[in-house]
TIMI-2910 file (N, C-alpha, C, CB; in pm, 1 decimal, decimal comma, always signed):
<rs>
+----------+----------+----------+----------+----------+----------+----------+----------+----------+----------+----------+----------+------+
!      n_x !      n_y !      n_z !     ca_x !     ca_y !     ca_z !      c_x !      c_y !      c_z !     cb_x !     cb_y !     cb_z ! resn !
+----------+----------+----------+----------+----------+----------+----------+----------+----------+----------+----------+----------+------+
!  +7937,2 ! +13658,0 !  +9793,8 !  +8079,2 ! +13640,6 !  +9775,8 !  +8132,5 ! +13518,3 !  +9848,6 !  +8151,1 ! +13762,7 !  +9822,1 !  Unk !
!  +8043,3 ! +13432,4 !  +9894,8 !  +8098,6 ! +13323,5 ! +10014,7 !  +8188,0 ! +13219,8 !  +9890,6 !  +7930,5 ! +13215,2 ! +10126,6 !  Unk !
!  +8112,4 ! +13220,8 !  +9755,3 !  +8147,0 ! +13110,7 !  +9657,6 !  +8271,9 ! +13124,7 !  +9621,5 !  +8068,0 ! +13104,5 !  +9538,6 !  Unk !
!  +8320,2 ! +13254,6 !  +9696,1 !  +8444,4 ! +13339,8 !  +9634,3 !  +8603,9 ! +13303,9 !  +9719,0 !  +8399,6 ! +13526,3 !  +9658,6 !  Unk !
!  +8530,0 ! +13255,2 !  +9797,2 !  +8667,4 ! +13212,1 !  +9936,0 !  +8690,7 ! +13097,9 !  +9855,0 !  +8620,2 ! +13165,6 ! +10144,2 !  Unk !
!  +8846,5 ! +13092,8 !  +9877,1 !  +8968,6 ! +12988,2 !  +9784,8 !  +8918,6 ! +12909,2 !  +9683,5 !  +9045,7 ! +12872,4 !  +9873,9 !  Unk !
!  +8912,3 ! +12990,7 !  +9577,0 !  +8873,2 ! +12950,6 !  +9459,8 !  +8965,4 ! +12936,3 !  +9322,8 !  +8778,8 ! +13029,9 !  +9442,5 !  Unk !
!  +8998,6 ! +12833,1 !  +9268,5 !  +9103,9 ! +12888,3 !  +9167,4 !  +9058,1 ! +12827,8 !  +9040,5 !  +9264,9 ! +12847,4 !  +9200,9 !  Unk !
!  +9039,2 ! +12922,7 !  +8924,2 !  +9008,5 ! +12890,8 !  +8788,0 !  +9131,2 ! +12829,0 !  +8728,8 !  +8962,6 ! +13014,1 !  +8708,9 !  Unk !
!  +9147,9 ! +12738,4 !  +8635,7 !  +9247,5 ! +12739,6 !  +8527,4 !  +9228,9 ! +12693,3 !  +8384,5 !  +9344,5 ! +12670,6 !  +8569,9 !  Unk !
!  +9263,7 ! +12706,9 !  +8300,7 !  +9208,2 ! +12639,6 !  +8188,2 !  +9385,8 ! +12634,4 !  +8092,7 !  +9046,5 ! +12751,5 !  +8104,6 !  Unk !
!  +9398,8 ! +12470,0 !  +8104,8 !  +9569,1 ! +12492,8 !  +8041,5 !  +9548,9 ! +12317,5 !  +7975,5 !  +9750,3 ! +12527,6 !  +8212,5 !  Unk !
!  +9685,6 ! +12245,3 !  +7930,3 !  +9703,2 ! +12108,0 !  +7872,1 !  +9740,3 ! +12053,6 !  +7955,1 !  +9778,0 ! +12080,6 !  +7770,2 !  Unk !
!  +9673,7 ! +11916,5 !  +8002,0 !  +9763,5 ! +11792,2 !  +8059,5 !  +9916,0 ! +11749,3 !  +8050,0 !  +9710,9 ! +11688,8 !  +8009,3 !  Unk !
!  +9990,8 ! +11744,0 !  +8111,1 ! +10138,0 ! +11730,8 !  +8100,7 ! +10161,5 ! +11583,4 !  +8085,7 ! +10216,6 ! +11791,4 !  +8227,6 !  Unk !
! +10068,1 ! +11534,0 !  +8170,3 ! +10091,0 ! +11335,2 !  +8144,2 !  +9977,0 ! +11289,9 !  +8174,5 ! +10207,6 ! +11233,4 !  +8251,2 !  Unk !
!  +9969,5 ! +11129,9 !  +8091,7 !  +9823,3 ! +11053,5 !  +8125,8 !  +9799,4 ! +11064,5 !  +8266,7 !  +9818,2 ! +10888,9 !  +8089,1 !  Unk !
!  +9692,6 ! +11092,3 !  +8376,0 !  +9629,5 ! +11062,3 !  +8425,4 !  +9701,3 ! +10982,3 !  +8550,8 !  +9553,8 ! +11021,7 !  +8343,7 !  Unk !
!  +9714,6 ! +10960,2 !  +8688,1 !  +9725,9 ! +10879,2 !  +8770,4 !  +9622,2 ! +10870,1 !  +8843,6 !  +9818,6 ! +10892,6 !  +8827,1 !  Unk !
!  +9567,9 ! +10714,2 !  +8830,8 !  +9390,5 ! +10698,9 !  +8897,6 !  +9442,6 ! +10608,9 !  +8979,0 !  +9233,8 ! +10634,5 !  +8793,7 !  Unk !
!  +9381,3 ! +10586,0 !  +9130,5 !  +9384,0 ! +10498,9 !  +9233,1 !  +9250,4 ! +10477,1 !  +9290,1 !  +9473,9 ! +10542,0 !  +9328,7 !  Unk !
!  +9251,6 ! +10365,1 !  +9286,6 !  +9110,0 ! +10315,6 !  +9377,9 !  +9155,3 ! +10300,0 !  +9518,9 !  +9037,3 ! +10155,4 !  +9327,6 !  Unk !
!  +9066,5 ! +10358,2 !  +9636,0 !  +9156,0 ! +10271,3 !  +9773,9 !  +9065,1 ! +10218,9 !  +9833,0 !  +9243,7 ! +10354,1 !  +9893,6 !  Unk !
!  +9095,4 ! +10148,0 !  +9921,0 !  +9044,7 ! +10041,0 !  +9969,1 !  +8925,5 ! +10063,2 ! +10013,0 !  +9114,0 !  +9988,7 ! +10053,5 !  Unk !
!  +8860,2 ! +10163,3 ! +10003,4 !  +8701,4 ! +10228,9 ! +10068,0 !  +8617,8 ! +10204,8 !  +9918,5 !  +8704,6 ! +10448,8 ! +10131,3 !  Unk !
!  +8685,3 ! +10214,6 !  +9836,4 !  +8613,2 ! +10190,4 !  +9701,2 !  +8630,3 ! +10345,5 !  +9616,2 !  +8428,8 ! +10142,0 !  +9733,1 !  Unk !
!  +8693,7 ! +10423,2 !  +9711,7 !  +8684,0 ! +10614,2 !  +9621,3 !  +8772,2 ! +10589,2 !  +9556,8 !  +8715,8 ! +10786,2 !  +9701,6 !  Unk !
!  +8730,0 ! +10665,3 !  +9427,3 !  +8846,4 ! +10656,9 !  +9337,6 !  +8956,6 ! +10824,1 !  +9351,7 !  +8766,2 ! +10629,0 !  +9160,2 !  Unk !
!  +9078,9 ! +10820,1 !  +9347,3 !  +9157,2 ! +10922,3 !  +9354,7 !  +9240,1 ! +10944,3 !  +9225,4 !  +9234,9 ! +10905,9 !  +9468,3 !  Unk !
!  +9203,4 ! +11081,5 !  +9133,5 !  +9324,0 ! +11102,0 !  +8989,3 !  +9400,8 ! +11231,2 !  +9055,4 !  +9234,6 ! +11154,7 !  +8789,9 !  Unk !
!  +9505,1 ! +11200,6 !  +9018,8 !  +9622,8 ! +11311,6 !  +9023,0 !  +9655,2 ! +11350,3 !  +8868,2 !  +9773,1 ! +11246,8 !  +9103,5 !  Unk !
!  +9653,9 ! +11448,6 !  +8825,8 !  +9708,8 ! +11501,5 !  +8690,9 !  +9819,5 ! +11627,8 !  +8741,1 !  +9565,4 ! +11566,4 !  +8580,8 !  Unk !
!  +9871,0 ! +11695,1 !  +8634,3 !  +9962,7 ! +11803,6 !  +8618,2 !  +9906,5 ! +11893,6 !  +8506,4 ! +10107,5 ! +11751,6 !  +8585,9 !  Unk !
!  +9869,0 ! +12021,2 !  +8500,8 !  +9821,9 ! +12062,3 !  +8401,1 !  +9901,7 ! +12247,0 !  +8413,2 !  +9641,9 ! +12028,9 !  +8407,7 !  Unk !
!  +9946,8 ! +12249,3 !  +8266,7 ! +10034,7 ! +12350,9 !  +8225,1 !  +9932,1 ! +12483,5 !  +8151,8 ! +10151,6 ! +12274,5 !  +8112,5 !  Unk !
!  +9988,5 ! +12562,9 !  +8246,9 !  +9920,8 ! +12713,3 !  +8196,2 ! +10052,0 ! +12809,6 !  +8172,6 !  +9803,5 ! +12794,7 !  +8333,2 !  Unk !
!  +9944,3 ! +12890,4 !  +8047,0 ! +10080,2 ! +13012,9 !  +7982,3 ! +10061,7 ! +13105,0 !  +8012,1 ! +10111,5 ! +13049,3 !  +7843,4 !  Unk !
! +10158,6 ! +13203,4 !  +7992,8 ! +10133,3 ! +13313,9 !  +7983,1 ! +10179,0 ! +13439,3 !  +7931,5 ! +10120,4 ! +13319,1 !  +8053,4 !  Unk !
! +10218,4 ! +13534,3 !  +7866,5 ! +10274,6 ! +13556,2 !  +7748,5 ! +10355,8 ! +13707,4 !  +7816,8 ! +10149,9 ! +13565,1 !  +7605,2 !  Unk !
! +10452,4 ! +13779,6 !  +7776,1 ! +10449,0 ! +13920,4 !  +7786,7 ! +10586,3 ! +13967,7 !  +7696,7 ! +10449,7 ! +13968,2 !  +7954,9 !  Unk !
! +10602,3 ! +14094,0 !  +7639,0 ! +10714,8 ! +14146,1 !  +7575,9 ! +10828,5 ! +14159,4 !  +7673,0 ! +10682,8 ! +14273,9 !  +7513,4 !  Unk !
! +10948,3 ! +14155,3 !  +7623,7 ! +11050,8 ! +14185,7 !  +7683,5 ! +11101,8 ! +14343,9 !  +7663,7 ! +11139,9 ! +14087,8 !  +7642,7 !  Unk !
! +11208,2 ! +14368,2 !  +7704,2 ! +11251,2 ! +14489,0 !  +7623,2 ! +11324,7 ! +14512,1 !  +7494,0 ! +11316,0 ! +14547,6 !  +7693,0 !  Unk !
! +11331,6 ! +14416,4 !  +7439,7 ! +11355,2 ! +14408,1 !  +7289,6 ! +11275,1 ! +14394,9 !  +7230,4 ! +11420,7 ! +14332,2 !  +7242,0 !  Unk !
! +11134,1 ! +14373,6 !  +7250,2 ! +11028,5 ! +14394,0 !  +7181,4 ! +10959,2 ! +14231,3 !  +7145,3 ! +11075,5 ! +14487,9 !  +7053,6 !  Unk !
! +11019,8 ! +14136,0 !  +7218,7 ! +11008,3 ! +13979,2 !  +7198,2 ! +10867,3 ! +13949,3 !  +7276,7 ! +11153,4 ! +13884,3 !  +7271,0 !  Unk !
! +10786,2 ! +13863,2 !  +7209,3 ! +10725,1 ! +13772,1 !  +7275,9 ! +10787,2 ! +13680,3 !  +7404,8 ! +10689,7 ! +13700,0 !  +7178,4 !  Unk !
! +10742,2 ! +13702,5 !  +7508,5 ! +10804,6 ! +13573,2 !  +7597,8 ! +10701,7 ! +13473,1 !  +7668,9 ! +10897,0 ! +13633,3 !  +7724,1 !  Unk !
! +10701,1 ! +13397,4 !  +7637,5 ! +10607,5 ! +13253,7 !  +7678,9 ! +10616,9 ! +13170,7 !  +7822,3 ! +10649,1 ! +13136,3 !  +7571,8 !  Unk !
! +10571,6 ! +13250,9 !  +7940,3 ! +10581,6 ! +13103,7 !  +8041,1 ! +10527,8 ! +13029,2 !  +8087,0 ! +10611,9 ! +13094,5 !  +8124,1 !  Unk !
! +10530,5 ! +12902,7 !  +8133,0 ! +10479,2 ! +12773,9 !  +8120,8 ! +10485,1 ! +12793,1 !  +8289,8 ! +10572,5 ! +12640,4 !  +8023,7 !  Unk !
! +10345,6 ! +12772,3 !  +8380,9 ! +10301,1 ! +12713,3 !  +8557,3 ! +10307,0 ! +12604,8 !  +8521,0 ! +10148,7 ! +12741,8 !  +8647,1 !  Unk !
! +10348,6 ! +12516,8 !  +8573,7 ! +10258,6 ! +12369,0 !  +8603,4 ! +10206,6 ! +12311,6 !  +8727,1 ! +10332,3 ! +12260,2 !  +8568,1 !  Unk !
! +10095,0 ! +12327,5 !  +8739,5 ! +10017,5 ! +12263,4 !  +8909,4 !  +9979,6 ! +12133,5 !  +8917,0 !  +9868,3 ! +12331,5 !  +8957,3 !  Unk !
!  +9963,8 ! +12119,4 !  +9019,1 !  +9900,0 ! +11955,2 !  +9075,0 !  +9739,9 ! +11959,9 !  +9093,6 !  +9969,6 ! +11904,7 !  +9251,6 !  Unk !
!  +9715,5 ! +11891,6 !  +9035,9 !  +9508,5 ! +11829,2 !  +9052,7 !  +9552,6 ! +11760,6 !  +9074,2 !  +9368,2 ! +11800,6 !  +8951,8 !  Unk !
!  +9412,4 ! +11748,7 !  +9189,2 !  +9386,3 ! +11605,0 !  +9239,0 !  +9197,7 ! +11601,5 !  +9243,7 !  +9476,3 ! +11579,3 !  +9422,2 !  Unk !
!  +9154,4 ! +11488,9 !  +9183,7 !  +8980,7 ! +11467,5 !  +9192,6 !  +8980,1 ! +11338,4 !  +9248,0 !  +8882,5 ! +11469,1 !  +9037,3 !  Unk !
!  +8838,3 ! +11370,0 !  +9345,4 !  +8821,9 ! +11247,9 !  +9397,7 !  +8639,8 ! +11158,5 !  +9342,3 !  +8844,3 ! +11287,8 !  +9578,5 !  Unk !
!  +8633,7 ! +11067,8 !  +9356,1 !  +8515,9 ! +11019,9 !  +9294,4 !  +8472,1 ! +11035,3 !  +9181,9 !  +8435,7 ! +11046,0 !  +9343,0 !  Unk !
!  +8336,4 ! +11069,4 !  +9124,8 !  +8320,6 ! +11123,3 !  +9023,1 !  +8383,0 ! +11166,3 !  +8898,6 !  +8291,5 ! +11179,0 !  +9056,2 !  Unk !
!  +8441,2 ! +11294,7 !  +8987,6 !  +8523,1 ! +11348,4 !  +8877,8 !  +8674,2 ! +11273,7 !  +8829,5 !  +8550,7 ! +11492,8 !  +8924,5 !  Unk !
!  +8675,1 ! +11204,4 !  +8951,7 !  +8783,2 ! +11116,0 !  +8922,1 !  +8799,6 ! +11026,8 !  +8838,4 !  +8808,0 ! +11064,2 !  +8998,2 !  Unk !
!  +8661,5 ! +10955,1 !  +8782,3 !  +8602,7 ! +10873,0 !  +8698,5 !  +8596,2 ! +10942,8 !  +8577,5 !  +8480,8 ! +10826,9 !  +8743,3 !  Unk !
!  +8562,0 ! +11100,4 !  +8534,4 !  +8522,0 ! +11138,5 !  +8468,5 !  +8721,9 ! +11176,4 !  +8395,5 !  +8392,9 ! +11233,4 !  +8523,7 !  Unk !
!  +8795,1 ! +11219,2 !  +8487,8 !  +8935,7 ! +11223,5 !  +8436,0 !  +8975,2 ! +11108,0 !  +8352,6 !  +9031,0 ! +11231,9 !  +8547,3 !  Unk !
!  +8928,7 ! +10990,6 !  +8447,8 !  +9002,8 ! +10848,1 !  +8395,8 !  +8981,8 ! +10803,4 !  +8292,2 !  +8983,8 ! +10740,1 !  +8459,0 !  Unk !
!  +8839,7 ! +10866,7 !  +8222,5 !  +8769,0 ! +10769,6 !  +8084,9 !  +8774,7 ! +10904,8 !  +7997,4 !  +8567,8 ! +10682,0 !  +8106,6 !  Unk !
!  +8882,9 ! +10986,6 !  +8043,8 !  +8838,2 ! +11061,2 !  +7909,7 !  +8905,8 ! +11223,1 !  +7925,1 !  +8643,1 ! +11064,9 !  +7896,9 !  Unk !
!  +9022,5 ! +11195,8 !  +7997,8 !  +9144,3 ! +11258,2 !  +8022,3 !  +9289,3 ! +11205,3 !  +7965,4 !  +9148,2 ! +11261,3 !  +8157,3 !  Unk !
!  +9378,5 ! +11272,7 !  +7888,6 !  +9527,9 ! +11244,7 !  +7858,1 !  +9625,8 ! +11338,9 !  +7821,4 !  +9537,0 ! +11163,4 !  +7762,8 !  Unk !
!  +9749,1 ! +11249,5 !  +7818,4 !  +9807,7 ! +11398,2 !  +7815,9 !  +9825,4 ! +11458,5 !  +7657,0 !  +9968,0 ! +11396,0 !  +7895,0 !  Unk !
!  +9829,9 ! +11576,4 !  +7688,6 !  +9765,6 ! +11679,7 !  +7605,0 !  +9662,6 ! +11752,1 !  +7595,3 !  +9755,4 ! +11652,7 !  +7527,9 !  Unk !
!  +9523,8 ! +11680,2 !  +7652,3 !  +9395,6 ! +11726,4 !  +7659,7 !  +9370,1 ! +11834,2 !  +7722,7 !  +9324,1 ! +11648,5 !  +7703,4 !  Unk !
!  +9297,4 ! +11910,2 !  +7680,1 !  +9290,8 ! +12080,5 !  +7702,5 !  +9188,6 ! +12089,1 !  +7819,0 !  +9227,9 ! +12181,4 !  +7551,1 !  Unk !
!  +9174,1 ! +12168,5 !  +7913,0 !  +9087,7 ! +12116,7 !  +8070,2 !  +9058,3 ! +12313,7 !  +8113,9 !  +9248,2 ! +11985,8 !  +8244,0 !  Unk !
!  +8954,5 ! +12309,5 !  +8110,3 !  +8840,4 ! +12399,2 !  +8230,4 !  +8863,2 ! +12363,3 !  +8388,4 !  +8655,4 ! +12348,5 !  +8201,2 !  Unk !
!  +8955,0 ! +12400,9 !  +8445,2 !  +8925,1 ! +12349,1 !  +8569,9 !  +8924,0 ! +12419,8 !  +8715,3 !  +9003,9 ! +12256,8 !  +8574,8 !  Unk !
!  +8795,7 ! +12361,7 !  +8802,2 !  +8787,1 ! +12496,0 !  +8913,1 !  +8790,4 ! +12381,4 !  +9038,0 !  +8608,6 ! +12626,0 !  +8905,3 !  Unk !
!  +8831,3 ! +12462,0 !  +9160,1 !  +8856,2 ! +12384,5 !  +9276,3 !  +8895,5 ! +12499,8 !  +9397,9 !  +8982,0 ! +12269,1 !  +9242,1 !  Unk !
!  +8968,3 ! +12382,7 !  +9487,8 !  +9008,7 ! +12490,0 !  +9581,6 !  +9153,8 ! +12464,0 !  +9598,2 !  +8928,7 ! +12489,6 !  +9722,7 !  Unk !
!  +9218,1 ! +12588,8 !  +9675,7 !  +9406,5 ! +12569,4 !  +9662,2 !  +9413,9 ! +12497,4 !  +9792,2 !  +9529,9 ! +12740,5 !  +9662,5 !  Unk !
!  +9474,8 ! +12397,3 !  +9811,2 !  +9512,4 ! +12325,0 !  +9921,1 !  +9686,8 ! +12311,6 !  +9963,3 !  +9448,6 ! +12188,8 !  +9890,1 !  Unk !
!  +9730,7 ! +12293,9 ! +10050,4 !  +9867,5 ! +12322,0 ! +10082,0 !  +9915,7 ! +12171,3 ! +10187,1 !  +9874,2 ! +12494,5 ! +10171,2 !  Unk !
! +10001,9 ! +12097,0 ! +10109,0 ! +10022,4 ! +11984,2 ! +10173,5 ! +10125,9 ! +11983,1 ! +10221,6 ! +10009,1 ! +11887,5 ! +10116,3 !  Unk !
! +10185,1 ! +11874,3 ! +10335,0 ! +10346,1 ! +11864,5 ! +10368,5 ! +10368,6 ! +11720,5 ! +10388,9 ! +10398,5 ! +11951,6 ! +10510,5 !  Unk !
! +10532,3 ! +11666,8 ! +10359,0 ! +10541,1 ! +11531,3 ! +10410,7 ! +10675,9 ! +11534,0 ! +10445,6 ! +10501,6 ! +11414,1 ! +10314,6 !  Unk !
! +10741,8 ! +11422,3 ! +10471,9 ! +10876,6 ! +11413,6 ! +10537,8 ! +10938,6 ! +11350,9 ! +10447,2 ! +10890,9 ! +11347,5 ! +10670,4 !  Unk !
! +11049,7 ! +11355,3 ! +10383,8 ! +11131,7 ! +11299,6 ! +10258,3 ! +11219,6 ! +11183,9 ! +10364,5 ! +11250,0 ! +11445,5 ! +10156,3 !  Unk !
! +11275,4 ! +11135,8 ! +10296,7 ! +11372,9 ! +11013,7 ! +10352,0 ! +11478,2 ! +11072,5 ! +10406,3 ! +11429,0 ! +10909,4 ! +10245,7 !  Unk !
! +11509,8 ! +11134,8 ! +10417,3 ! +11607,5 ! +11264,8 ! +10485,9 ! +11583,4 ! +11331,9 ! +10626,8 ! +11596,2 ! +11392,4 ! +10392,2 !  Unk !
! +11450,8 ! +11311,0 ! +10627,5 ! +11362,6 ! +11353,7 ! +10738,6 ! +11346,6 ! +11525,0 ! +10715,7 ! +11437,7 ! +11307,5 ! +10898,1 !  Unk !
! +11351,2 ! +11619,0 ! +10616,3 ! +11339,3 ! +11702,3 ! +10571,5 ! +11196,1 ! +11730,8 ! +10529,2 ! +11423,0 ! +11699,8 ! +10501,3 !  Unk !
! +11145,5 ! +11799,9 ! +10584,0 ! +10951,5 ! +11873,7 ! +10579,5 ! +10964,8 ! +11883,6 ! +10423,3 ! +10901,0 ! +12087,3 ! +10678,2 !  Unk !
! +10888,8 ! +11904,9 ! +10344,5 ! +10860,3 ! +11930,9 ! +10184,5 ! +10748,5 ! +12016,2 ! +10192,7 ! +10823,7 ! +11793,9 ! +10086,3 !  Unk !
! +10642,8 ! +12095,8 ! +10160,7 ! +10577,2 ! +12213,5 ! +10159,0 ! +10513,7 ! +12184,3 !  +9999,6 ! +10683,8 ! +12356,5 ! +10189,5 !  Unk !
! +10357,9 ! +12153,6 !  +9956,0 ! +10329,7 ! +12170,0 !  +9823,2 ! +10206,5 ! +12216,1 !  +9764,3 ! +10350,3 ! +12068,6 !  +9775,3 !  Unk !
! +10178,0 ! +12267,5 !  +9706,5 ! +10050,3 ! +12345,8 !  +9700,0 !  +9935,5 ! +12233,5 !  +9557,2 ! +10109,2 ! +12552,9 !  +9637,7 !  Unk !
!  +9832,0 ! +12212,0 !  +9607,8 !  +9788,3 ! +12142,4 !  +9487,7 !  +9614,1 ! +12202,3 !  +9475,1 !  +9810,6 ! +11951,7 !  +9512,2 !  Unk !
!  +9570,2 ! +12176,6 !  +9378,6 !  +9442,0 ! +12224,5 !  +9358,2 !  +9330,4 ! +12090,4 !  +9383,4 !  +9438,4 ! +12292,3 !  +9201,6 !  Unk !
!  +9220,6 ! +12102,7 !  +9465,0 !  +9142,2 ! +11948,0 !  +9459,4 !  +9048,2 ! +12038,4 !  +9382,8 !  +9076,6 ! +11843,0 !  +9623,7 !  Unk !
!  +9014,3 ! +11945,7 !  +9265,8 !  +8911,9 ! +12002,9 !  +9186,7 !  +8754,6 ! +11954,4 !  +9251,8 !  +8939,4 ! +11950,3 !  +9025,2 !  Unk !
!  +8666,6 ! +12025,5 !  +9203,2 !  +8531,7 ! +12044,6 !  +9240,3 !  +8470,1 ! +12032,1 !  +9046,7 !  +8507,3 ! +12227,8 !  +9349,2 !  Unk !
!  +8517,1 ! +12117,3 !  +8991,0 !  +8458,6 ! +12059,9 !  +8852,1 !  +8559,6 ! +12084,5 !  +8707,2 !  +8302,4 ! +12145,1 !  +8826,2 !  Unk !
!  +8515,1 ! +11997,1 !  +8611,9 !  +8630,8 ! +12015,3 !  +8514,3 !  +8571,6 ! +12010,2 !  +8361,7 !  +8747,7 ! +11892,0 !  +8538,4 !  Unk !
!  +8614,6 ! +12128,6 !  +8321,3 !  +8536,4 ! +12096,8 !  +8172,7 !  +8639,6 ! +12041,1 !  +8064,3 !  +8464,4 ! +12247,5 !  +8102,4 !  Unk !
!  +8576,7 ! +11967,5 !  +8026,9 !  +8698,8 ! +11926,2 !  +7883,3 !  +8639,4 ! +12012,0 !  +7760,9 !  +8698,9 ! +11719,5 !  +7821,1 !  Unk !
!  +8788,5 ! +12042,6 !  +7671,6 !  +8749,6 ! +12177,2 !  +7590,5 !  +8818,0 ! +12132,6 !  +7454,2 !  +8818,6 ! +12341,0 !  +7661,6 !  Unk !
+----------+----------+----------+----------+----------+----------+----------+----------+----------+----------+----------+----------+------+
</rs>
């Protein structure tokens, strides 16, 4: 069960092309947004449809592998771990954000 500590599956559509950065070490870094559904009745008997949208982020590799052949729309397999970031806005106000760094990604 060790493979099992902070693990998160998703499989949903790209929301926008791709943001790839090279930095100055030579690693490459992609940030995407990718939208998952999920469906349930109401009490009128309706379908209701809602839309997550999370933050990926891949580094190297897979980062390469986003860049040549990732966009938006493209349908994505993707597993990683949940990471929890913070920064200071121009306000000087903390911000709090949860993003996924992927480990592997299937295109589907």
């Amino acid at each position: 069960m060790k493979h099992l500590q902070n693990r998160v599956s998703l499989i949903g559509h790209v929301g926008q092309d791709p943001e790839v950065k090279t930095l100055e070490n030579g690693t490459k870094l992609a940030k995407i947004s990718l939208a998952t559904n999920s469906y349930y009745i109401d009490r009128n008997g309706q379908r209701v449809e809602q839309t997550e949208w999370h933050r990926l982020t891949a580094w190297g590799k897979t980062a390469d592998l986003i860049e040549n052949h990732v966009h938006k729309g493209s349908r994505l397999a993707v597993e990683g771990q949940l990471q929890y970031r913070k920064y200071e806005d121009e306000d000087g106000r903390t911000n709090r954000f949860a993003e996924i760094r992927l480990d592997e990604v299937m295109l589907l």
